[in-house]
FITORVO-566536 format. One line per field, with one value per residue (C-alpha): residue number from 1; residue in one letter; x, y, z. Coordinates in steps of 0.05 Angstrom, whole numbers, plus 32768, in hexadecimal, padded with zeros to 4 digits. Layout:
<nodes>
k <- NUM / ...
r <- A / ...
c1 <- X / ...
c2 <- Y / ...
c3 <- Z / ...
</nodes>
This chain:
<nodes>
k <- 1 / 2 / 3 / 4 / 5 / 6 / 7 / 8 / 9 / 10 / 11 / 12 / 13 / 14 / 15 / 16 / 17 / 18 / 19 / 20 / 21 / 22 / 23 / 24 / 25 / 26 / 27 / 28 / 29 / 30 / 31 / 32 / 33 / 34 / 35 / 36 / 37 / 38 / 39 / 40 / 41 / 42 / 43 / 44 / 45 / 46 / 47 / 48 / 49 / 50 / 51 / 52 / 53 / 54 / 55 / 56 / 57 / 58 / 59 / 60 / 61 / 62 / 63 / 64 / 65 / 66 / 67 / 68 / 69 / 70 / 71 / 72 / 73 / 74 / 75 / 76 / 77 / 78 / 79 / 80 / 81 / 82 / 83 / 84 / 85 / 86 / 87 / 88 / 89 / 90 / 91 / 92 / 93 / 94 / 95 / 96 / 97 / 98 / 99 / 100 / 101 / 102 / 103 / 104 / 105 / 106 / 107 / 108 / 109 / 110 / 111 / 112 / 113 / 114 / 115 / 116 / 117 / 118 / 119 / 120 / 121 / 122 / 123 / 124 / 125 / 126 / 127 / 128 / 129 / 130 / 131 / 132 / 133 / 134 / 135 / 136 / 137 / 138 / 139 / 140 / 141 / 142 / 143 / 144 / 145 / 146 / 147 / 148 / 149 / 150 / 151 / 152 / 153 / 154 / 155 / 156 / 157 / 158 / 159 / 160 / 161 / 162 / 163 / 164 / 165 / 166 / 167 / 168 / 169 / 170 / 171 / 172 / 173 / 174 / 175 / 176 / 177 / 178 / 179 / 180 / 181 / 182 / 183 / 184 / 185 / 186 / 187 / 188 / 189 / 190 / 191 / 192 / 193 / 194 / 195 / 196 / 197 / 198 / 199 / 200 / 201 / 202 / 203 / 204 / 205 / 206 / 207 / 208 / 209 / 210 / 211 / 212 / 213 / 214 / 215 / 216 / 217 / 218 / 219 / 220 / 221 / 222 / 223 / 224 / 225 / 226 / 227 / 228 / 229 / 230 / 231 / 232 / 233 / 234 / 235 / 236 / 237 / 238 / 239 / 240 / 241 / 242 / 243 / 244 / 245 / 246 / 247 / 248 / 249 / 250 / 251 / 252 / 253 / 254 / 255 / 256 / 257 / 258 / 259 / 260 / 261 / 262 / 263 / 264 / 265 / 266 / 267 / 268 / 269 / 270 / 271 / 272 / 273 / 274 / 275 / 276 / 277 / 278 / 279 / 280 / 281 / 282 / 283 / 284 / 285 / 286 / 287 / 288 / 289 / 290 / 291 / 292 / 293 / 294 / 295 / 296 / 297 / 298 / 299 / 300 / 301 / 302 / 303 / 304 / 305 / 306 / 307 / 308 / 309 / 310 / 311 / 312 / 313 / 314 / 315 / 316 / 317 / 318 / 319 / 320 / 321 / 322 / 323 / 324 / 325 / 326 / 327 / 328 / 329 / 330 / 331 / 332 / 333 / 334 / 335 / 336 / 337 / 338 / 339 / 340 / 341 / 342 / 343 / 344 / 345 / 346 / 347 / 348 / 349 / 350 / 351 / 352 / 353 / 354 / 355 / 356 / 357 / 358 / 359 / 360 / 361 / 362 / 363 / 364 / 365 / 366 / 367 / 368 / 369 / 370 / 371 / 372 / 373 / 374 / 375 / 376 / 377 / 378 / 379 / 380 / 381 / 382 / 383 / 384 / 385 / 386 / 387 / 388 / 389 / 390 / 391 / 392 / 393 / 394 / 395 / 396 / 397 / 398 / 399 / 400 / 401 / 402 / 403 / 404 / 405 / 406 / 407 / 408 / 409 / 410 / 411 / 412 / 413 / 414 / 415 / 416 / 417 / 418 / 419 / 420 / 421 / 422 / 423 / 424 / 425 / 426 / 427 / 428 / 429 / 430 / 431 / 432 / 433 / 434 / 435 / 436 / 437 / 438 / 439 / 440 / 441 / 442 / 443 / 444 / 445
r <- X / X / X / X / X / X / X / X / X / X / X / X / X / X / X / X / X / X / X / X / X / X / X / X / X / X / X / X / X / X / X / X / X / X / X / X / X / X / X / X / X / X / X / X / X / X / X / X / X / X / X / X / X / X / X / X / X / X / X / X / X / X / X / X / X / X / X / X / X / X / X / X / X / X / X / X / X / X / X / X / X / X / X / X / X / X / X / X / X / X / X / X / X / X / X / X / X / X / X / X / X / X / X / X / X / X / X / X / X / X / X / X / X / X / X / X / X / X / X / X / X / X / X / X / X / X / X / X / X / X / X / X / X / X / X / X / X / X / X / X / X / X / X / X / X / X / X / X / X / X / X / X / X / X / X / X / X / X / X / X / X / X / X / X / X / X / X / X / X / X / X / X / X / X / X / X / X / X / X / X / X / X / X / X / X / X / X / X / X / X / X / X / X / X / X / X / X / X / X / X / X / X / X / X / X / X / X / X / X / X / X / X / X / X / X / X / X / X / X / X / X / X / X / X / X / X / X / X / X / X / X / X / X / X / X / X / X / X / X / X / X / X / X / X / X / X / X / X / X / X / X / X / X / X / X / X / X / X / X / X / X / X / X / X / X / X / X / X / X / X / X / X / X / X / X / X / X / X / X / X / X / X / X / X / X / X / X / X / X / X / X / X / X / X / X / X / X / X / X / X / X / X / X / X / X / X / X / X / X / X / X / X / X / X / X / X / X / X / X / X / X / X / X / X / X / X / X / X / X / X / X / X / X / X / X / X / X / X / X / X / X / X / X / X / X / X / X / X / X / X / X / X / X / X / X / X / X / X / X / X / X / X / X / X / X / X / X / X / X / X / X / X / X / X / X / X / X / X / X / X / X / X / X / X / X / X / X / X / X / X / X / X / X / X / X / X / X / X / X / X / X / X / X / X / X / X / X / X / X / X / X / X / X / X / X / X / X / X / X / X / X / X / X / X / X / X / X / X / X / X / X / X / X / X / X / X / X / X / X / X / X / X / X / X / X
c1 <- 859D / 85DB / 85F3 / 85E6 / 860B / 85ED / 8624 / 861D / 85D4 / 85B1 / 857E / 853F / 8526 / 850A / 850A / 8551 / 857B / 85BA / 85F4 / 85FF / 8613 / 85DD / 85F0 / 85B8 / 85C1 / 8592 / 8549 / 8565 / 8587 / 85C8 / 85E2 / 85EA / 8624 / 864C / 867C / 8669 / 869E / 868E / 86B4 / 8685 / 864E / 8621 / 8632 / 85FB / 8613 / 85E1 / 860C / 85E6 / 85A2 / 8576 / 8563 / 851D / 8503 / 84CC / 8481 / 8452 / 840E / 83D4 / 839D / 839F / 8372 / 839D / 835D / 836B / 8345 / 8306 / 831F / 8363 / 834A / 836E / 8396 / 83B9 / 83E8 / 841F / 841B / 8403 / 843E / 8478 / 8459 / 8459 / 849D / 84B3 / 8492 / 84BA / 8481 / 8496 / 8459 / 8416 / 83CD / 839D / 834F / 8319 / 82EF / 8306 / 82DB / 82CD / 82CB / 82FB / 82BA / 82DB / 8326 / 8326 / 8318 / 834F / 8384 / 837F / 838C / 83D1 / 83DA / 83E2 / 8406 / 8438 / 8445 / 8447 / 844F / 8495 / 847E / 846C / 842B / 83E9 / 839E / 8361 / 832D / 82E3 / 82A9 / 8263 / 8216 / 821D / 8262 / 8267 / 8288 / 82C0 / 82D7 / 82E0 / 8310 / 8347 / 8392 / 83A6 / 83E6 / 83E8 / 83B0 / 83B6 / 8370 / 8323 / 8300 / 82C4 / 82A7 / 827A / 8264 / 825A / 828E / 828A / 8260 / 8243 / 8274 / 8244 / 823C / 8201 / 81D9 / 81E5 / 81DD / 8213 / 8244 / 822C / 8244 / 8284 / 82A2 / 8285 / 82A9 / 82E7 / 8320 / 8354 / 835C / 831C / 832D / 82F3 / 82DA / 82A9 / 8275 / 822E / 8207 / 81C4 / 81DB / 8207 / 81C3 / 819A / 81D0 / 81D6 / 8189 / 8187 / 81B2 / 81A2 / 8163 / 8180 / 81BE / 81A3 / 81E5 / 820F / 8222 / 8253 / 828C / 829C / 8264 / 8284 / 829C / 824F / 823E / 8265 / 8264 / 8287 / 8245 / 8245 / 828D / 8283 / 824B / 8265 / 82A8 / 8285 / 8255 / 8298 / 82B7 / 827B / 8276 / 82C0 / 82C8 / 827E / 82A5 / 82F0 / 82F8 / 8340 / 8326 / 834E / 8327 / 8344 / 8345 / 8336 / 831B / 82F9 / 8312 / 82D4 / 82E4 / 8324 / 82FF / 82F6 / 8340 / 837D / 83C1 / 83C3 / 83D4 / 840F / 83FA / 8406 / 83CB / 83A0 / 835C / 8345 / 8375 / 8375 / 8395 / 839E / 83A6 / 83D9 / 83A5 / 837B / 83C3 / 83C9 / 838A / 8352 / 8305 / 832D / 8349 / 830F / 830D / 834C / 8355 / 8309 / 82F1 / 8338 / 833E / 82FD / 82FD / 82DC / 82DA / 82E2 / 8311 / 82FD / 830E / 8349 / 8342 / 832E / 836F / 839B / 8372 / 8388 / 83D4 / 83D6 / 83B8 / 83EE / 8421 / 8408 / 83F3 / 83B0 / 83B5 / 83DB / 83ED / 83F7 / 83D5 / 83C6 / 838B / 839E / 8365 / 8368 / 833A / 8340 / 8344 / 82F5 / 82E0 / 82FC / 82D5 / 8296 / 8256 / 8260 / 822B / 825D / 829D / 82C8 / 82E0 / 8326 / 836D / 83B7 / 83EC / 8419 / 8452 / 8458 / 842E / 847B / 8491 / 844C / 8464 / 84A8 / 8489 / 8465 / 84A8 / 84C0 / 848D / 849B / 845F / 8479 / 84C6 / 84E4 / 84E6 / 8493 / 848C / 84BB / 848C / 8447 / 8454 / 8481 / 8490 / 844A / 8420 / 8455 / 843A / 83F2 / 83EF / 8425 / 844E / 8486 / 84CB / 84C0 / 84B0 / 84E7 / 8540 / 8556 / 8587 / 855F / 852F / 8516 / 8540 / 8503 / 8515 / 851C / 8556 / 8536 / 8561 / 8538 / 855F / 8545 / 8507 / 84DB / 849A / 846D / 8457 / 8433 / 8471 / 848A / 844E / 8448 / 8408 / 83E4 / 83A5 / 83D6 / 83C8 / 83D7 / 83B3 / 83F9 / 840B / 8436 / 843C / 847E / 84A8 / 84EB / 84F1 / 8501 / 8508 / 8547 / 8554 / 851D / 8525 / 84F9 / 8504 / 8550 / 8548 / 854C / 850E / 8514 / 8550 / 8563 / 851D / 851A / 84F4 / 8521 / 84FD / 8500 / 84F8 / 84B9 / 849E / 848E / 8447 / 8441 / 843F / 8420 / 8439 / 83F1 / 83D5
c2 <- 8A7F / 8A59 / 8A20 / 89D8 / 899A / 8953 / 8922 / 88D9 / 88CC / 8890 / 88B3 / 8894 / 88A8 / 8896 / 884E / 8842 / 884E / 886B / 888A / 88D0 / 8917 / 8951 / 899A / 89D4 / 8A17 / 8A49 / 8A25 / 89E9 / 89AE / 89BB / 897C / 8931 / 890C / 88D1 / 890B / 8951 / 8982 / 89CE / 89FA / 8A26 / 89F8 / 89EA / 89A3 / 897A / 892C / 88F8 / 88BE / 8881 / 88A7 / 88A9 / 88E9 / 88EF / 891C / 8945 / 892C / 8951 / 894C / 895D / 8955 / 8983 / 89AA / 89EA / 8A09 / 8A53 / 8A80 / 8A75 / 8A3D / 8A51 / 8A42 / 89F2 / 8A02 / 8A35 / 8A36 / 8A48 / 8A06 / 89DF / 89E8 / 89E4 / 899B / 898B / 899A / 897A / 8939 / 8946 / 8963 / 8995 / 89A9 / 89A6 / 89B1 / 89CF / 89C6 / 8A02 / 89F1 / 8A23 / 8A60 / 8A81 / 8A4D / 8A57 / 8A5C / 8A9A / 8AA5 / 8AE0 / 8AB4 / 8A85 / 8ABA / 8ACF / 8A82 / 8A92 / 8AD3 / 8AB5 / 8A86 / 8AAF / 8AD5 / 8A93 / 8A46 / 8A2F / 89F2 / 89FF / 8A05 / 8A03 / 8A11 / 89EA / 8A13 / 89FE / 89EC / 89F4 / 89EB / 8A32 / 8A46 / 8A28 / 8A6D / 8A75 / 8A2E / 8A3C / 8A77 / 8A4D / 8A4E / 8A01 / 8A1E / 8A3E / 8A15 / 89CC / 89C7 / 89BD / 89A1 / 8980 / 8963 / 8935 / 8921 / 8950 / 8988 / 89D5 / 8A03 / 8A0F / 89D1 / 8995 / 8989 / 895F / 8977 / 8944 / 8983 / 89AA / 8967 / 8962 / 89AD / 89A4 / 8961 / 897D / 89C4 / 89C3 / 89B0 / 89AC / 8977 / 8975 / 8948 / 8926 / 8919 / 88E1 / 88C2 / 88C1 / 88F0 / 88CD / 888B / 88AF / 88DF / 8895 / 8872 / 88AF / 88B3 / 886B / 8866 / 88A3 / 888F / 8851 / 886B / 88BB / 88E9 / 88B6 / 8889 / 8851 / 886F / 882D / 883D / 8869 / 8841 / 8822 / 886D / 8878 / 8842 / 881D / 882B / 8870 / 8874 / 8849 / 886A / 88AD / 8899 / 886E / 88A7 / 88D4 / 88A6 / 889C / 88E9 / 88E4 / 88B0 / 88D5 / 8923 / 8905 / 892B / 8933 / 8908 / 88FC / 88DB / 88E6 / 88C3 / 887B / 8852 / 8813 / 87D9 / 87CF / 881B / 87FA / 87DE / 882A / 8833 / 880C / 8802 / 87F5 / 8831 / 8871 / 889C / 88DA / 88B2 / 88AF / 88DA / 88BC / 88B4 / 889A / 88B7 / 888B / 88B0 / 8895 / 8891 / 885B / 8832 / 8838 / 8828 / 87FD / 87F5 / 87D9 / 8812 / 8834 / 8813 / 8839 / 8872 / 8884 / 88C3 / 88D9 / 88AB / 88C4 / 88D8 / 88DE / 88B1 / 8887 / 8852 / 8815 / 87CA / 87A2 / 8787 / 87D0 / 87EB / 87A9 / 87BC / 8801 / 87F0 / 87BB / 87EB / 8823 / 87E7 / 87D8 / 8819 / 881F / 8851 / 8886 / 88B5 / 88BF / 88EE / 8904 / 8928 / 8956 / 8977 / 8986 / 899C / 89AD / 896D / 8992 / 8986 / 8944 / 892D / 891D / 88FC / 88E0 / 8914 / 8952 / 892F / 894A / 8928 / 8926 / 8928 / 8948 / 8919 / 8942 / 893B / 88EB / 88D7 / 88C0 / 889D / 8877 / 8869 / 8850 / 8824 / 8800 / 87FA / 87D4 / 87A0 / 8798 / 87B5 / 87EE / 8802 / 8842 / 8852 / 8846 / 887F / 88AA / 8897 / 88A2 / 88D7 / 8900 / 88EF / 88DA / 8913 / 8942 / 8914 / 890E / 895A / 8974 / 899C / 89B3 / 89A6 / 8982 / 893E / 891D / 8927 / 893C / 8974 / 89BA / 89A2 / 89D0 / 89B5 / 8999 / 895F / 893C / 890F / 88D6 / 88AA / 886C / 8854 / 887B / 886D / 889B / 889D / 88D4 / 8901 / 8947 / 8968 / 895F / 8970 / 89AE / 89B5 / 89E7 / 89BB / 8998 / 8952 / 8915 / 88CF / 88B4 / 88CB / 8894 / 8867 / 8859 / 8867 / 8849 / 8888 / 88CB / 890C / 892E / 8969 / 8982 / 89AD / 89DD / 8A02 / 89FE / 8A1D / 89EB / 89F9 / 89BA / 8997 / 8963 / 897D / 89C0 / 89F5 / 8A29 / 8A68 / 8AA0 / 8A84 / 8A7B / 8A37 / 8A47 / 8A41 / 8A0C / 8A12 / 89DD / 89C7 / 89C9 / 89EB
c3 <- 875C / 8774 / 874E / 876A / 8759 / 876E / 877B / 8782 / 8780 / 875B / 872C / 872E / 86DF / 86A9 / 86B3 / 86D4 / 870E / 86FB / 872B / 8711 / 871B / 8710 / 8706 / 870C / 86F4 / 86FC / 86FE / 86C7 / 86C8 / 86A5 / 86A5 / 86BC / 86B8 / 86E4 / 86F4 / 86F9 / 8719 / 8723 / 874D / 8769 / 876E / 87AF / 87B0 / 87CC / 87E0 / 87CC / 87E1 / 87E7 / 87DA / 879C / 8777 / 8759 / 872C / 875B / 8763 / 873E / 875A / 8730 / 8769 / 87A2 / 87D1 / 87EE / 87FE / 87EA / 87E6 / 8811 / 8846 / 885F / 88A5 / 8892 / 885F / 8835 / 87F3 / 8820 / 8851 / 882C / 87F0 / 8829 / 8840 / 87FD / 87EC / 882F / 880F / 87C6 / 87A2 / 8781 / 8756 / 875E / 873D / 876A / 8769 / 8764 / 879C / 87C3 / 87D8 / 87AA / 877D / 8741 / 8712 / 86E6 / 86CA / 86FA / 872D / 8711 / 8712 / 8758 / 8769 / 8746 / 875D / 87A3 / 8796 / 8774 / 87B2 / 87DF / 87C0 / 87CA / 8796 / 874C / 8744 / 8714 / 8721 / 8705 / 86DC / 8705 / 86E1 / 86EE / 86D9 / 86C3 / 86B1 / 866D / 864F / 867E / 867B / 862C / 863F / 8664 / 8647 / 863A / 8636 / 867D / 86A8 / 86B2 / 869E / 86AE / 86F1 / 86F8 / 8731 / 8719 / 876A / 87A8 / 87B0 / 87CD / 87BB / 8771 / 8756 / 874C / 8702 / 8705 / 86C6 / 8687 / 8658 / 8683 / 8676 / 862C / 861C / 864B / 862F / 85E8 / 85E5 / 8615 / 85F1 / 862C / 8662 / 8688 / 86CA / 86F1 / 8734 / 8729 / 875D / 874A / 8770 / 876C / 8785 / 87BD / 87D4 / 87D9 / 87FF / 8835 / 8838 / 884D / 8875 / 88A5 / 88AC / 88CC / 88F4 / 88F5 / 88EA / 8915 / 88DB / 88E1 / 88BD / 889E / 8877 / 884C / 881A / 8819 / 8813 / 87E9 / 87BE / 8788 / 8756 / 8769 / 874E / 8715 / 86FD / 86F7 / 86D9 / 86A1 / 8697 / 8687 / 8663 / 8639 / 8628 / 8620 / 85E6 / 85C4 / 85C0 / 85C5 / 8607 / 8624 / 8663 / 86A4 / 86DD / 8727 / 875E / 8749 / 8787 / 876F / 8744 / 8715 / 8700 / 86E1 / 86B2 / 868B / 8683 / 864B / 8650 / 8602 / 85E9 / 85FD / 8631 / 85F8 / 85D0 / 860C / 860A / 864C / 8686 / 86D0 / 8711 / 8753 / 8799 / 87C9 / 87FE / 87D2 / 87CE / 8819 / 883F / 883E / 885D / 8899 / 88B4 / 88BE / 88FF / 8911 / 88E4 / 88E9 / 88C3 / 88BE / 8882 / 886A / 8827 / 87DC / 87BE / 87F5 / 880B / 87FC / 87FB / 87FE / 87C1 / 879F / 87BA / 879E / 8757 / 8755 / 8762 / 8734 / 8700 / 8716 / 8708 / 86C5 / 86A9 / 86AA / 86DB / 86C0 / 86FB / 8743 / 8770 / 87BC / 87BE / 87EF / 8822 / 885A / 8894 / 88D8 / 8911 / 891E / 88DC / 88D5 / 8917 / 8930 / 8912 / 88CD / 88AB / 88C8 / 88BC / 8889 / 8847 / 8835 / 885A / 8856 / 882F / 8808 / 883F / 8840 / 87FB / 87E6 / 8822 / 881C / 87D8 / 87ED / 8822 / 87E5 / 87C7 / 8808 / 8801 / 87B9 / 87A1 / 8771 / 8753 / 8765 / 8719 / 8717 / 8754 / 8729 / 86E2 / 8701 / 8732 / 8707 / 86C3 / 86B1 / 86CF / 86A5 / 8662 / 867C / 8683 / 8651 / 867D / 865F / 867F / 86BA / 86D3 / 86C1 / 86D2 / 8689 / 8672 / 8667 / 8690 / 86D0 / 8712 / 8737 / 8763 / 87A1 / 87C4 / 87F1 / 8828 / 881E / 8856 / 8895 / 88C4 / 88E3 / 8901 / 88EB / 8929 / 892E / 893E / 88EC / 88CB / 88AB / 8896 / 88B1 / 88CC / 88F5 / 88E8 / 88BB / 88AF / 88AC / 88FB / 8926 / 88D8 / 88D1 / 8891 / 8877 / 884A / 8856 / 8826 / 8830 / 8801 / 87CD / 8795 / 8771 / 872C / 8743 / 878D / 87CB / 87E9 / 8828 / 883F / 887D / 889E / 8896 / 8860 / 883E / 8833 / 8800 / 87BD / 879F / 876C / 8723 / 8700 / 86CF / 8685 / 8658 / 8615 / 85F5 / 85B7
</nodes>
């Protein structure tokens, strides 16, 4: 590994934004200083830019095994990378589903072989697969999923009994996906019998709906707070669900945590019109006023963490009739500039992005060594010019279904250099090959 010396940046971390050196040896962070001189350093120039420590994203879909057709670990961690993410947590709705630790380990097999980002691998959970949830590591898997609403496969957890024994016996970080089935089933029932399969799309969030949502997440945090469940609800889409969550407490205290996705900070029912079923997703996008909610929650900590919820599908699956379209979209490679764009407008400080999109999802999920700029810390990081337009077009993305619900938006932002375990893995627009990103390890008992 060659040795790699930041000069000039503003480091965005842990609360402040101070003008200092970084030096990276190996796959740590050696030191930071005003001044750092080394003579046989790669000397990267960060003049007028800000260094961040690197996203970590604990919600993503890379959809291998099973569904590589739209996505694979290999695209889908050199977008993310592109968009400073350096780590992410990947779901187990893939095909097979990752119902067994066998199952589990080929997920990280692969990606040992291919992920230029660091990466980790939920354990699934099912009505039937009680036993093999109880065998996953807490130190080596960033913990349990349940989908608690519609998902591939054998993954609804719909039986009270199968929750009971989950929340009851699993001891590590179960995180949830919470719409209420029932209500959701009614809701589509009425209204295709009054549209058929051609269903406004701005019924989706009607669909979908904020009861659906609130349901399920009260119902978890209910069985939560009874068995004193490690709890961490994704994707939070409606402001009543609010409500569930506290600010009054550390997050290292908190048994029940929250996770916002950028694409519930960015849109709104309105651009349905426009964006259509490329914007449709689950939980769905809802109002103006839910999407204000969510921020302000980010903003005050009751929200704990950011996410993307990364999932893609092919431009075929995506279109057509509401009933065949698709839910879910691509975002790793411009859920930052998003981010920065709310910065713009005043809406969030760059030291927040760094908090809940790095430091934060390090505390929420005890990973040790990362998420934050410190000495002995692993090198993962990115350098943004905050001072560059582009529009995004086809022609830049690099995911491998080939589109993005952010095409012709226009950013002020743009990612320059990012770094992973201490190897440049993108810089000024381009991916360097032939080093591979590290699996996570968890500081848990």
């Amino acid at each position: 590994m060659p040795i790699i010396l930041i000069k000039n940046g503003h480091l965005v971390n842990e609360g402040v934004i101070l003008k200092k050196d970084i030096l990276i040896k190996n796959d740590k962070i050696e030191k930071i200083s005003d001044s750092i001189s080394h003579k046989t350093a790669h000397v990267i120039d960060a003049t007028g830019k800000y260094v961040f420590p690197g996203a970590i994203d604990d919600q993503v879909h890379f959809r291998e095994p099973g569904l590589t057709h739209k996505a694979n670990i290999r695209t889908e961690s050199r977008a993310a990378v592109a968009g400073g993410i350096t780590s992410f947590m990947e779901m187990p709705n893939t095909v097979p589903n990752a119902l067994t630790q066998e199952l589990l380990e080929d997920k990280y097999t692969i990606a040992s072989e291919s992920s230029l980002a660091n990466y980790s691998f939920f354990m699934g959970a099912s009505n039937e697969n009680i036993e093999e949830v109880l065998k996953t590591d807490p130190k080596t898997v960033c913990g349990v999923k349940v989908f608690m609403g519609s998902s591939t496969g054998n993954m609804l957890v719909d039986s009270k009994e199968t929750l009971t024994n989950i929340f009851s016996k699993c001891k590590m970080l179960i995180a949830t996906h919470c719409e209420d089935e029932a209500t959701i089933r009614k809701n589509i029932a009425a209204y295709t019998e009054k549209y058929g399969d051609d269903i406004p799309i701005e019924m989706h969030p009607i669909i979908r709906s904020e009861e659906a949502c609130y349901l399920s997440s009260s119902l978890a945090v209910e069985l939560a707070k009874k068995y004193n469940t490690r709890l961490h609800i994704l994707h939070i889409s409606t402001a009543k669900e609010l409500s569930l969550f506290t600010n009054d407490i550390p997050l290292e205290e908190k048994r029940i945590t929250a996770e916002a996705c950028i694409h519930h900070l960015w849109f709104e029912e309105a651009d349905y019109k426009t964006k259509g079923a490329r914007i449709k997703w689950n939980p769905a996008v809802k109002k103006k006023s839910d999407r204000d909610a969510i921020l302000e929650a980010l903003n005050n900590n009751v929200i704990d963490v950011l996410a993307t919820d990364h999932a893609p599908h092919t431009t075929q699956e995506k279109d057509g009739v509401y009933t065949k379209a698709s839910s879910g979209g691509p975002l790793v490679q411009h859920a930052l500039n998003a981010l920065f764009e709310l910065y713009y407008e005043g809406k969030i400080e760059l030291t927040h992005i760094a908090q809940k999109f790095s430091h934060d999802v390090a505390r929420c999920f005890q990973i040790e060594k990362r998420g934050y700029v410190r000495e002995g810390y692993y090198a993962d990081l990115f350098i943004a010019d905050l001072n560059e337009t582009y529009t995004v077009d086809k022609e830049s993305l690099l995911y491998k279904c080939g589109w993005s619900p952010f095409e012709g938006q226009e950013f002020h932002s743009r990612i320059e250099t990012t770094i992973v375990s201490g190897n440049v893995v993108w810089n000024n627009g381009k991916i360097i090959e032939g080093t591979i990103g590290q699996r996570l390890s968890f500081d848990r008992e």
